[in-house]
N, C-alpha and C positions, 0 to 999 in steps of 0.2 A: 504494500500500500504506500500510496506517494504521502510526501509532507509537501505542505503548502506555506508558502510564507505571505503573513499577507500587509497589502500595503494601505496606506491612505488612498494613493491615486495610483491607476493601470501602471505598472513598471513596463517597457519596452521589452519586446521581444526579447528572451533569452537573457535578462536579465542579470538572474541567481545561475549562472553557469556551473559554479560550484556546486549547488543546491537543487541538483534540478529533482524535477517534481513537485517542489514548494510553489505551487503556483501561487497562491496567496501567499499575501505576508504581512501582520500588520503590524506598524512601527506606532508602540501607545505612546503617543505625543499630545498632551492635551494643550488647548487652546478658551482660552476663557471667553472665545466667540460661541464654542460651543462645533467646532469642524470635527468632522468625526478622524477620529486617531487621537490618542494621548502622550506626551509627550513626560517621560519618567525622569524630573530630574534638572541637574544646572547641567547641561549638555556642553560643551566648549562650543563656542558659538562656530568655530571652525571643526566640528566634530562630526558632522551627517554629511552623507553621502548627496546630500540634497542644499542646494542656497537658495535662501528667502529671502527677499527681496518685497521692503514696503515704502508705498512713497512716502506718508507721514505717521506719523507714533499712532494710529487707531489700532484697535486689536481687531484686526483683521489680515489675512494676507493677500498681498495683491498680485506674487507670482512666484511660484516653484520650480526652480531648475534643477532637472531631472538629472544626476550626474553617474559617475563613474560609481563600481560598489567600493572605491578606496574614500579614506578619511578625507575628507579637505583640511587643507592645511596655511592658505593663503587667499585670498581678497587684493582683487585692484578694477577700481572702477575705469574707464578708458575715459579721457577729458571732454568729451561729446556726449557723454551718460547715456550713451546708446548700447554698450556691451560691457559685459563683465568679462575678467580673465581670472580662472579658478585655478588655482594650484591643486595638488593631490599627494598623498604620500609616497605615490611608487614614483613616483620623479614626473606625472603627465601632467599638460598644460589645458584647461579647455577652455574658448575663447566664446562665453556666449551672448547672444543678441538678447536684447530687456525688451526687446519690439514681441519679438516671435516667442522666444522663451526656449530657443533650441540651441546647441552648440554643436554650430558643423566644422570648428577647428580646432584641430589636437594638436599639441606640438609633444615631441616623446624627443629627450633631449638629455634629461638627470635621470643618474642611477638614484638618486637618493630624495628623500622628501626637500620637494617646495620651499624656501625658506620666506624669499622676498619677491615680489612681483613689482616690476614700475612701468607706467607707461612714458613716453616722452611727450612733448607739448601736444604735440598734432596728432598723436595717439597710432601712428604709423608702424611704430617701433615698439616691442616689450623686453624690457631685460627683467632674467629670472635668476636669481640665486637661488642653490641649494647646500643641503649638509654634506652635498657629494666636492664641494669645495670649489665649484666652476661656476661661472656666470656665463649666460648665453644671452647675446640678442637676436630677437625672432623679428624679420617681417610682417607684419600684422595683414598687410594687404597683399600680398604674395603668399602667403600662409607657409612660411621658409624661411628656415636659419640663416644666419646671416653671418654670425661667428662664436666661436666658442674662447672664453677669456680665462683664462690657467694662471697663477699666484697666488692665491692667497693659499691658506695651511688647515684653516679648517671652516666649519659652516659659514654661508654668508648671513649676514645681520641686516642689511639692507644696502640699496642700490638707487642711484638718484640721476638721471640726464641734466645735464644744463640747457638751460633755456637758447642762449645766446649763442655758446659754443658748443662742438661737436664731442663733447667729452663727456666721463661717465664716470662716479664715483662711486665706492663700495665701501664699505664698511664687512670686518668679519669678527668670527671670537678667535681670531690668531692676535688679536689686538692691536691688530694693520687696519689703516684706512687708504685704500689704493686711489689713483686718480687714473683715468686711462683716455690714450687719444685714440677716438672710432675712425677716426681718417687711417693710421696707421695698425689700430690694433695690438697695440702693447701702454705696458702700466710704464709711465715716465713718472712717477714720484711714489714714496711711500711714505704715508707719517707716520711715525713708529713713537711715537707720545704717550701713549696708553700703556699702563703697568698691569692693564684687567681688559674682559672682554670689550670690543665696542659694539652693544648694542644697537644702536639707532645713529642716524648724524639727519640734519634736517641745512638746507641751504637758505639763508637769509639775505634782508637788506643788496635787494638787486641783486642776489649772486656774487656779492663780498663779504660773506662773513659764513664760516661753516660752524656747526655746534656738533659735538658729539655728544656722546651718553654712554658710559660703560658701568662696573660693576660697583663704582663707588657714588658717594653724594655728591659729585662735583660733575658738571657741564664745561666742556672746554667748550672755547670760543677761539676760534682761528681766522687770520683776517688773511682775506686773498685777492694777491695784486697779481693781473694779467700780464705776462710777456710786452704785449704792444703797448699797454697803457705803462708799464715802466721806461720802455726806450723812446718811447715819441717824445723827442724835443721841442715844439710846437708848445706840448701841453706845459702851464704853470705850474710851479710847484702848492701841492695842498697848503692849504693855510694850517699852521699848527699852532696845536692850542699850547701855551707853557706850561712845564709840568717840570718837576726834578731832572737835572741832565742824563741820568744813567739810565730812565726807564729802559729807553729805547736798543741800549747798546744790549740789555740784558736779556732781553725779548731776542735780538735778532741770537744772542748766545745760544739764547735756548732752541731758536729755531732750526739752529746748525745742530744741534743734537737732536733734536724729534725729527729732523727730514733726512734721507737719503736721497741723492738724484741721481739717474746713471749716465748723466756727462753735463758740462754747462750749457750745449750748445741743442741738447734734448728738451732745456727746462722750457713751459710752456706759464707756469704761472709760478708765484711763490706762495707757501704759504708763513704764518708768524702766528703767533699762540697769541692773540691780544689780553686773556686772563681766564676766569673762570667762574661762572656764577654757581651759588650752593644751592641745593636742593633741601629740604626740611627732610625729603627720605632717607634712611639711611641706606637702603638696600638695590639694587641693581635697577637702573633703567629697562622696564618692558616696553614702553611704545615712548618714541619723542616724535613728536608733528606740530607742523605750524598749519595756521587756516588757508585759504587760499587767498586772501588778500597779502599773506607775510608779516601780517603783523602780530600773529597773538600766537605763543610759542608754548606748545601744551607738553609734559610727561607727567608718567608715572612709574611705580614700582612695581613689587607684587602685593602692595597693601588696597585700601582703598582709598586713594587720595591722590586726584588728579591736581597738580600746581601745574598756574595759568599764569605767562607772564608775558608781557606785552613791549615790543619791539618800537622805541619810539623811530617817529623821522628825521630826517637832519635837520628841516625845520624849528621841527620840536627839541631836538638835541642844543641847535644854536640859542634859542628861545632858553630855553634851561642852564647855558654857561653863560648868557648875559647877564641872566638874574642873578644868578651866585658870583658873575664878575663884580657886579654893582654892590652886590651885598659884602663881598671882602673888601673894597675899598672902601667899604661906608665905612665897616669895623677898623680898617688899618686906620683911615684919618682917625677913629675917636682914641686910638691906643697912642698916635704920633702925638709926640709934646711940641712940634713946629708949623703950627697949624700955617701962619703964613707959606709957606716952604710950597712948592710944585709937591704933587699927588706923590706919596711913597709906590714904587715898583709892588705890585701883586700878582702871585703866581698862583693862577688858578687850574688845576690839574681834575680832567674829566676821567671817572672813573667808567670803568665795565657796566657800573649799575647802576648808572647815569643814562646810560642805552640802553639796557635792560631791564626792564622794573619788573619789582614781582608784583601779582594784580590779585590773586587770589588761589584761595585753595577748593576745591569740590570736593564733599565726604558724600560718596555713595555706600549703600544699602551692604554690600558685600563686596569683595576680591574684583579689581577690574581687570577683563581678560584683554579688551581692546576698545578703542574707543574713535569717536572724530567729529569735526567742529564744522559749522556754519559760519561766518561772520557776515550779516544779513547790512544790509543799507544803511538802514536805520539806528546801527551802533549796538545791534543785541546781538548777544553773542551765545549760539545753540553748542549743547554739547551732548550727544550718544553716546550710550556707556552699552557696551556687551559685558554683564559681571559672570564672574564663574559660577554663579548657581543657576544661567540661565534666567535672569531677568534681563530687559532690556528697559532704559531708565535716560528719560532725556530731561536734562537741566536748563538755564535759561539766566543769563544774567544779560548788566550793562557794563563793559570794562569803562568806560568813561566817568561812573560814578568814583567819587572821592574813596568809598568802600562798596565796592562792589556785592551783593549777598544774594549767592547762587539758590534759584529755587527751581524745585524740581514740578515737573509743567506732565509730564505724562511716565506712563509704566505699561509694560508690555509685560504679562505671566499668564504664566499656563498651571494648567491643573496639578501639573506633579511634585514628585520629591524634590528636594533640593539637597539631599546628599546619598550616597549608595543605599539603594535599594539590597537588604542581603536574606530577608524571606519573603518566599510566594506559595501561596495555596490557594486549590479551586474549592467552590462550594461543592454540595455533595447533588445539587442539581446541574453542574457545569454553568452555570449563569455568572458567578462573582469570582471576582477574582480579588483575595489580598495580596496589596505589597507594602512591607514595613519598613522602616529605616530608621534613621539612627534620631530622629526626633516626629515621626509623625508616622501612620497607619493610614490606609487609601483602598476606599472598595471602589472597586470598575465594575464596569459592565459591559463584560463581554461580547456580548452584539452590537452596542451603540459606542463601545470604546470610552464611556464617558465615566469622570470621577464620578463617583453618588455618596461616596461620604467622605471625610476626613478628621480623624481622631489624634490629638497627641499622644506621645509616648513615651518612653525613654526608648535607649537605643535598644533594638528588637534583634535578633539573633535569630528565632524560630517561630513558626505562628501555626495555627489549624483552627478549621470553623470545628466550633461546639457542633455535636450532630445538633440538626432540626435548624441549623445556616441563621439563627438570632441573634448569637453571643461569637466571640473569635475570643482565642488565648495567646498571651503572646508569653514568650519566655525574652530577658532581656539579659545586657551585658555585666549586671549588676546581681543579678543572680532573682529576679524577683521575676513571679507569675502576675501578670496585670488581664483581666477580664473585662471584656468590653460589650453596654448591649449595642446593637446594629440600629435598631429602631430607634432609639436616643442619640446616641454617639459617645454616649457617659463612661466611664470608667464605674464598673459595678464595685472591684476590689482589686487592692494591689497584695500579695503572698510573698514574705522576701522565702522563698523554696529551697534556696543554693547559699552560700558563703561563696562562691567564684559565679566565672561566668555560667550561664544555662544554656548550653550550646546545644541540646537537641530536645526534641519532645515526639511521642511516639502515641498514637490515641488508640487505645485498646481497640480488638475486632470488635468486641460485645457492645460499644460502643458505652459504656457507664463510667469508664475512667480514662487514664492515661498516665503515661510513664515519662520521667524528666529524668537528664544525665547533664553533670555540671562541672564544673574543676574544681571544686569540694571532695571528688575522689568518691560520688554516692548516686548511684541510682534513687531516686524515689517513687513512688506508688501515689495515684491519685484519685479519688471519688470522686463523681459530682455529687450534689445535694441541695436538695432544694432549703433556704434559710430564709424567715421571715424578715421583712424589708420594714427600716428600720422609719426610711419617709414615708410610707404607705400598708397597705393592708393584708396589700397580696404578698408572697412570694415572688423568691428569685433566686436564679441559680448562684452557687457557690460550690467549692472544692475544698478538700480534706483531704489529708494526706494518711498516708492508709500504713505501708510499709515502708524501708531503708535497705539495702542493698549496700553496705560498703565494701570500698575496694584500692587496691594497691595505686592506681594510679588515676590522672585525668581523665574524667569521660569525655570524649570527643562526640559519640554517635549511640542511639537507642534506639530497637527495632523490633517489632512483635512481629511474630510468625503467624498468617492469618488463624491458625486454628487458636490460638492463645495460647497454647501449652509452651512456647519457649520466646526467650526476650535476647537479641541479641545486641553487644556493649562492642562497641570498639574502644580500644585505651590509647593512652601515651604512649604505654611500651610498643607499638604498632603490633598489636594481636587485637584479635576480636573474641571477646569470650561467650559461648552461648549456656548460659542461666535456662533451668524450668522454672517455670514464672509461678506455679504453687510453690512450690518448696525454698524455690533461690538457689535449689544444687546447682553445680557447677555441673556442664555436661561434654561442652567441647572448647577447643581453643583452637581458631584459624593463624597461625603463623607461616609468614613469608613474606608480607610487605618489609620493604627496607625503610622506609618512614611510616609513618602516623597512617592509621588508616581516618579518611577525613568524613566519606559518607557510606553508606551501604543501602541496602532493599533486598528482601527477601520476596521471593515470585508467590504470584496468587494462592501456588496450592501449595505451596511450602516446601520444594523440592531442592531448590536452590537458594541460595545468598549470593549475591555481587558486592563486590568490594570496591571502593574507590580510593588512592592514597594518594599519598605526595611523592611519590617516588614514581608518576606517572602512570601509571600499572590499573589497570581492571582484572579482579579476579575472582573466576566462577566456582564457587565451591558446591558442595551436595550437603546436604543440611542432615544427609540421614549419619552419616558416616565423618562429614569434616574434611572431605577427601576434595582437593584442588580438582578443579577437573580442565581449565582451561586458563593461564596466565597469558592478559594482553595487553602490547604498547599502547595504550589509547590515543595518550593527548603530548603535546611536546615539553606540557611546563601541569603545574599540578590537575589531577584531578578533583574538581569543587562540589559537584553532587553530582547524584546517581540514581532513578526511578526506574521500575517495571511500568510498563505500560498494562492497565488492566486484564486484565483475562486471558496474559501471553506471557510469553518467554523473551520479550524484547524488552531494552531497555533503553535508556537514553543519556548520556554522560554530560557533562559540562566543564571547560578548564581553564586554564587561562592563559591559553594558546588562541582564545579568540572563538573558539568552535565548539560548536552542539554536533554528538554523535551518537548514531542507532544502530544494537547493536542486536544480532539474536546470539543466543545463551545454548542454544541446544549445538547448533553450526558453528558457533565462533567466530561467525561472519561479520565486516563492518557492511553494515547495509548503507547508510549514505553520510552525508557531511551537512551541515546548517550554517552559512555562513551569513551573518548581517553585524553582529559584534564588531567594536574594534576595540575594545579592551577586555580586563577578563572578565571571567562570565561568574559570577560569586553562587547565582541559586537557578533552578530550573521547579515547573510545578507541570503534571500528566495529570490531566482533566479524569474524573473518576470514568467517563465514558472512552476516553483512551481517546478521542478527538482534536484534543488541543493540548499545544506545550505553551506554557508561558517563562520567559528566559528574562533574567534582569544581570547589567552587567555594570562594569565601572566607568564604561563609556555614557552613563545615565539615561540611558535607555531601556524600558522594558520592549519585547516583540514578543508578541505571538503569532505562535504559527497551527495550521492547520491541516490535518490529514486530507487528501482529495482522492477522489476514485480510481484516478489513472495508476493502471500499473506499473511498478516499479520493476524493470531488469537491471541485477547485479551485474552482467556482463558489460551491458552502455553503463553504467555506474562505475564502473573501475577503466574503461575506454576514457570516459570523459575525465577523469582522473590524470590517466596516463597525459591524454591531450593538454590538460591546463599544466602539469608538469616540465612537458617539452617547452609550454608556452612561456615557462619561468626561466626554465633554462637556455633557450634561445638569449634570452634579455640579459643573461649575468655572462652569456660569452665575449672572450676577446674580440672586440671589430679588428676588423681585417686591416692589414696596415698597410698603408700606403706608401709609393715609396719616397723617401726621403724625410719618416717618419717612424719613428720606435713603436715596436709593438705595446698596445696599450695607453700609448701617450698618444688619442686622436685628437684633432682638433677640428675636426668639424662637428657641426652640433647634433644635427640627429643622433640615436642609437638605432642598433639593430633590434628590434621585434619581430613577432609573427608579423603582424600584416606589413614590412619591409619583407619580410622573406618570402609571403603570398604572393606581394606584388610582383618581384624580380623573377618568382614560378609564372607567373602570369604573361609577363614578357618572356622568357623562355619557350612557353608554349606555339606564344604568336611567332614566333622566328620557327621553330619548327615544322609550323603549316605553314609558314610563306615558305619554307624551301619544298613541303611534300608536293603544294600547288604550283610550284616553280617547277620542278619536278616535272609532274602531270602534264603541265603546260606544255612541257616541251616533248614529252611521249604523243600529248595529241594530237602536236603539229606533225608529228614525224608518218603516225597515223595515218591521217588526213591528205598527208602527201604520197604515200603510198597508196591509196583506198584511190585517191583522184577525186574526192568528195569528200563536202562537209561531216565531218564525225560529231553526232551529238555529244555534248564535252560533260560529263558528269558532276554534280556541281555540291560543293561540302555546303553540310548542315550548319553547321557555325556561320561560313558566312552568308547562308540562303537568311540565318536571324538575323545576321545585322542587315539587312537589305540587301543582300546578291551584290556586295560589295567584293571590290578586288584584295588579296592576299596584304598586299603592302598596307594598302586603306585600314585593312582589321588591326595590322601594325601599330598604327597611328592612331587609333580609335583607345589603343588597349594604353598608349604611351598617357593620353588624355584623360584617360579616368585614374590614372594613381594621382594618389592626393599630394598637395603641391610638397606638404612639408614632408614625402617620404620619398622625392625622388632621390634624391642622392642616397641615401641608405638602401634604396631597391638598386641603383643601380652597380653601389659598391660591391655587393656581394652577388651580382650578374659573374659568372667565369669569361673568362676571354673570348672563348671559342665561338661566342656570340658576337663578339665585338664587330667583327669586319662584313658580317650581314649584316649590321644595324648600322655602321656608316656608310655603308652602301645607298640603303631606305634613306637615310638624314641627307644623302644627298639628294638624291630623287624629291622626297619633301620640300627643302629648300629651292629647286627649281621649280616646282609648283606656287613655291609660298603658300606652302599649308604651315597653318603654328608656327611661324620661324621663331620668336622667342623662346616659345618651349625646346623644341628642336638644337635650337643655338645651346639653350641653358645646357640640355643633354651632352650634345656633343662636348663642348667646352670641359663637361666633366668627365666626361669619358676618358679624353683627349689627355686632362692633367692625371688619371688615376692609371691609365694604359700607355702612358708618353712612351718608355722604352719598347713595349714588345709592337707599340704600332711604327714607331721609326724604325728599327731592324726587319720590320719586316716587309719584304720588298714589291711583295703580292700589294699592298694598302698603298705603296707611293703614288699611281694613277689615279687612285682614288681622292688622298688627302689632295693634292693638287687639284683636285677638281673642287672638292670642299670647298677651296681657298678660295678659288673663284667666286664661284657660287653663294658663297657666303659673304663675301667680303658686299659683294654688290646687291644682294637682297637685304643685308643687314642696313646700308644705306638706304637703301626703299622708303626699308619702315622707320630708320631716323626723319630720312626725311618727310615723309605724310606725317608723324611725331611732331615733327616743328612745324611743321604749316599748321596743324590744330593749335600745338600752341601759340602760332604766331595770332592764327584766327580770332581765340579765345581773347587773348589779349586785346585785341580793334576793338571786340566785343564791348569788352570791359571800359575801354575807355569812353567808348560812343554812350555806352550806360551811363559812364560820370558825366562827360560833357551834358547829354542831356538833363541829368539833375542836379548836377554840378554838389555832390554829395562823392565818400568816399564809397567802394563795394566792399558788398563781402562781409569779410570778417575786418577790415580794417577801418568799417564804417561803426560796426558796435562798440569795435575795441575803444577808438577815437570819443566814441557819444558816453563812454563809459570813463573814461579818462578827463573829460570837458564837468560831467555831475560831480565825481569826485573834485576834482578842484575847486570847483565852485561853491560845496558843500564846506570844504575846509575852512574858505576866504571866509563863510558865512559865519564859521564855531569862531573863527579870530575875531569876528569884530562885537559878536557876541560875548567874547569873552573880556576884548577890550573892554565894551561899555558895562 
């Protein structure tokens, strides 16, 4: 029988690859609009496989992009707010439109997880850092790498374009901050200034001043002076303010020691440490960003407390050292005893935090994970907070106020936990589902996915509904039994049960009691019973504790055998020992785990025990005898629990390798895999109808999943296995090296995957039927000439589908549908043997002028990855020579129709101004947006004057 996983909204075809048969799947995400799925928990706002996307703070969602099954790991809006670019953890890029809600570009380029995303001004360009230690920039409109940037030592920290200039700045935790020139493609500076990671750096004040953020309380400030703008003689020298003679000699000392260059005549800018402003946190920089005006300079730590501090202008800077000039020579005249005497000399020295003021501080609700700022027209300043418990919390101040006092204006939560979920149990009608955690209790509902109640608690360990599904019992860390009714939401009674924690509970067959194991080293025995209610008339349930069991070590796990006659304990010592539940004899002892045994479950009819430990291990034993019948590797990291599924021999594991596993007990079969976790998986709950698993893990998320009708085959379940396999191992192999290039050290940016290696199969095939049809062709003519008559020419199925098109044509059809960002990775790992049919076809295409760009792009790469075996070899020389031609004068073709459009475009543009005698474009808003601002300024000066 297949599992289904099920979702909020349709997953795409072939979704759960790993999981197949899970046709549903549903991810319980609650939303306080009330959308069906609930959401368990502070999720890392970069945590699901899914981005959400709202225009303003209402709780509502206004679009869902549907992603990859890896974590996302990264966010970067593109400057047109028309597409998103999503990072991921296996190193992929996906590039999606806010219009459509689809992403049709993938860039596959880092071995490692996403670290930094940035777009450039015009949004043309993405550069992506990862923990694999390489920065790439991507093409955005060509959907192709462009190059791959190699120095730094370990993950990037983030990555920033200049506006101005063609250069690109990183930051990593090797505690380098690189500078790189894109025209050239190598790093011309390193500033080696940092003694700790550098998290974050943010560009200021026009592109002259850089801030970093690394692992202590202090923000450097580096001031950067341009190549041209140092040597142009033309230009005046800056007016300098007076200050102590030596700042300046000390500054540049220091800067000879934080910089390396590697030659004078490489150096493209300088940088100099102009100081450093202090942070109030004491602990490492997580996010530093400015708004997008550049004035208002936000971080934070890992606490909750965002400091806002505010970048003045030179205006305002000038306006600020007049007043303090005025005001020191007020004070020198009154301290000078020669008052007739010309004005005493005053030296007024501007500080760091003269330019930089601190504006205020924001205390959110909980831990901020990320966050980012509006600076709106009108002088109010928005700030979003994504916190780690999964609230989303937007604040609202005025920086111009004398004291600014941030109020928080809206809140975004959803129904769930806010910290790991680590027990779940179904009702005994399959309808409710509990999950506990470490401060609150949470009934769903399993059809509509909706919270229906919410209880506090202390931290919960273990839970089961009372039969007749009114009352639940929770065991907790604290060693105490807390009773809850359903229909109130009250705490009936709290029982301290245990002296340690009460890590398991087991509810008799006969269903009147139940059994608790604690790290008190004691089983205990429990009755209900009904006890008169002390605010009312009626009764209510309560529990009694009946018998004690003590024992040599920690109870970790307790488990009755359906008939009731036997109770089995797992211990510290890693044995399980099986107790007769009348008497308390001792009956058997399962040993062989090498760690703790963590959970177990004994099968419906009592024939078996499975074990679950920490030593990774599932192990089947016979309950008549004690006797091991089957020891198996389950999971790669512990196993966390372990359920029979009702009325069978199957059972289901959970670890914290990320994976839910089904397994049968009689075969020792793994029958399939459940992948939607990305962290570990703590509890699992089997519906008493054997229909539904419900899974909660520490990615704060619970899922359930459902059983579907379609049959499951073992054989396509270990095929599909194999497949996703190969699909790993493709990806972690050496790229083929090129030459004049060490093995493993590539520099270009794609990698090799499967669909690079489909594709390059894909092109292999079309060159194989152009030559059988080449082939053909010329047995028909030969035919045809001997016959003295037309020969009816038999014609392939393939290309009778593409429309009775010719050999070459399907060529060229097949070159056009691999996606742009995998051509060079499909063609790298093309063997040679192909090579001099396909520069054949490239030429033939190029005298057509079919694609010459694409074509050109091809050849051109071909040409640098096969340079020596196509020059030696002397069959290709009439060829390339024809190339050359060919190409040289087609290639002009399309430059030039290229420049008449854009010569065209241009007349356009101007005819457009002249008639409105107004700027186009983007140079007209830019301009209308530059004229308010000013004028807006002029208005706060003379308001401030008067």
């Amino acid at each position: 029988m297949l599992w289904a996983a099920k979702h909020r909204l349709p997953l795409p075809a072939r979704a759960h690859q790993s999981a197949p048969g899970f046709l549903r799947h549903f991810l319980l995400e609650g939303k306080a609009s009330g959308g069906r799925g609930f959401r368990n928990g502070p999720g890392r706002g970069r945590s699901c496989r899914r981005v959400q996307s709202a225009r303003s703070l209402v709780e509502a969602e206004i679009l869902i992009l549907q992603g990859l099954k890896q974590e996302v790991t990264c966010l970067c809006p593109s400057p047109d707010g028309l597409h998103l670019a999503v990072g991921y953890e296996d190193g992929s890029i996906r590039i999606f439109s806010l219009l459509s809600g689809e992403g049709n570009v993938t860039f596959n380029g880092h071995k490692a997880a996403i670290t930094t995303l940035k777009y450039d001004q015009l949004g043309g360009r993405l550069a992506s850092g990862s923990k694999d230690t390489d920065i790439i920039v991507w093409d955005v409109i060509n959907e192709s790498g462009l190059y791959r940037l190699k120095g730094h030592k370990d993950a990037i920290t983030q990555a920033l374009f200049l506006r101005e200039k063609n250069l690109l700045v990183t930051s990593g935790k090797d505690t380098m901050v690189k500078w790189w020139d894109l025209d050239t493609q190598h790093c011309f500076k390193t500033m080696v200034g940092h003694r700790t990671e550098v998290w974050g750096l943010v560009l200021v004040s026009e592109e002259k001043r850089l801030i970093t953020g690394a692992s202590d309380s202090e923000l450097r400030v580096w001031d950067i002076a341009y190549l041209q703008e140092i040597e142009d003689p033309e230009e005046p020298d800056p007016k300098k303010i007076k200050g102590s003679p030596g700042i300046q000699d000390t500054l540049e000392a220091e800067d000879g020691a934080f910089e390396t260059d590697e030659a004078p005549e490489d150096r493209i800018l300088s940088c100099t440490k102009a100081g450093s402003i202090m942070r109030e946190g004491r602990d490492r920089v997580v996010n530093l960003a400015v708004d997008k005006t550049g004035r208002i300079l936000a971080c934070h730590g890992t606490d909750s407390v965002l400091e806002l501090f505010c970048i003045l202008s030179k205006e305002e800077i000038q306006k600020k050292m007049d007043k303090k000039m005025k005001k020191a020579r007020k004070k020198a005249k009154l301290h000078s005893c020669k008052g007739e005497e010309e004005d005493p000399e005053v030296n007024v020295e501007m500080s760091l935090q003269d330019e930089i003021q601190r504006v205020t501080n924001i205390k959110t609700s909980a831990k901020i994970k990320s966050f980012d700022l509006i600076h709106s027209p009108q002088g109010e300043l928005k700030a979003v907070f994504l916190l780690q418990n999964n609230l989303v919390e937007l604040y609202s101040l005025n920086p111009s106020l004398p004291t600014p006092q941030p109020v928080r204006t809206s809140r975004i939560t959803i129904g769930g936990h806010r910290s790991d979920v680590r027990t779940l149990s179904f009702s005994s009608d399959n309808i409710a589902v509990l999950s506990a955690a470490a401060d609150s209790i949470k009934i769903w509902n399993r059809s509509t996915l909706q919270c229906i109640r919410t209880m506090t608690c202390e931290y919960a360990l273990c839970s089961f509904f009372v039969p007749g599904d009114r009352q639940v019992v929770i065991g907790t860390k604290t060693g105490k039994l807390q009773l809850y009714d359903l229909a109130s939401g009250n705490l009936l009674e709290t029982i301290d049960a245990h002296d340690g924690a009460l890590w398991s509970m087991s509810l008799s067959p006969d269903q009147r009691g139940f059994v608790t194991g604690g790290a008190d080293k004691s089983v205990k025995f429990w009755d209900f019973e009904l006890v008169k209610d002390e605010n009312s008339t009626q009764k209510r349930l309560s529990v009694k504790q009946t018998r004690t069991l003590q024992l040599d070590e920690d109870v970790l796990c307790v488990s009755y055998s359906p008939n009731q006659k036997l109770l089995a304990v797992s211990l510290l010592d890693c044995t399980v020992k099986i107790f007769y539940v009348d008497t308390l004899k001792f009956f058997l002892s399962l040993y062989g785990h090498k760690l703790p045994v963590i959970c177990m479950d004994i099968s419906y009819d009592g024939a078996l025990i499975a074990t679950g430990s920490a030593d990774r291990n599932v192990k089947i034993w016979g309950l008549d005898f004690g006797d091991c019948h089957k020891s198996l590797f389950a999971h790669d990291d512990s196993v966390m629990y372990l359920q029979f599924v009702p009325k069978s021999h199957l059972f289901f594991t959970a670890g914290k390798d990320h994976k839910i596993k089904q397994w049968d007990a009689d075969k020792f079969e793994h029958i399939q895999t459940l992948e939607g976790h990305h962290q570990e998986i703590w509890c699992l709950a089997v519906s008493p109808s054997g229909d539904y698993v419900v899974s909660s893990s520490h990615d704060k998320s619970l899922r359930l999943w459902e059983r579907t009708r379609e049959p499951l085959i073992l054989e396509e379940e270990r095929e599909m296995e194999r497949e996703a396999e190969y699909e790993e191992s493709v990806a972690k192999e050496d790229q083929p090296a090129v030459p004049g290039e060490t093995q493993g050290d590539s520099y270009f940016t794609g990698k090799k995957t499967i669909e690079t290696v489909k594709a390059a199969e894909r092109i292999m095939e079309a060159i194989e039927l152009y030559r059988e049809e080449t082939a053909k062709m010329k047995e028909h003519k030969a035919i045809c000439k001997a016959a003295g008559k037309e020969v009816p020419l038999p014609s392939n199925p393939i290309l009778m589908a593409y429309g009775s098109i010719s050999p070459s044509a399907y060529v060229l059809e097949i070159f056009k549908g691999i996606k742009s960002s995998e051509l060079e990775e499909s063609l790298l790992v093309l063997p040679f043997s192909y090579v001099p049919d396909i520069l054949k076809l490239f030429n033939e295409f190029i005298q057509l002028g079919s694609d010459v760009e694409l074509i050109c792009r091809c050849l051109f790469f071909l040409l640098r990855i096969h340079f020596g075996q196509i020059t030696s070899n002397q069959m290709l020389v009439p060829v390339i020579e024809k190339l050359r031609e060919t190409t040289i004068s087609k290639v002009s073709q399309v430059r030039d129709v290229i420049g008449f459009n854009m010569a065209g475009l241009d007349y356009l543009k101007r005819e457009c101004e002249a008639k409105s005698e107004v700027m186009f474009f983007a140079d007209a808003t830019s301009h209308l947006e530059e004229k308010k601002r000013k004028r807006k300024k002029r208005e706060k000066l003379i308001l401030t004057l008067t």
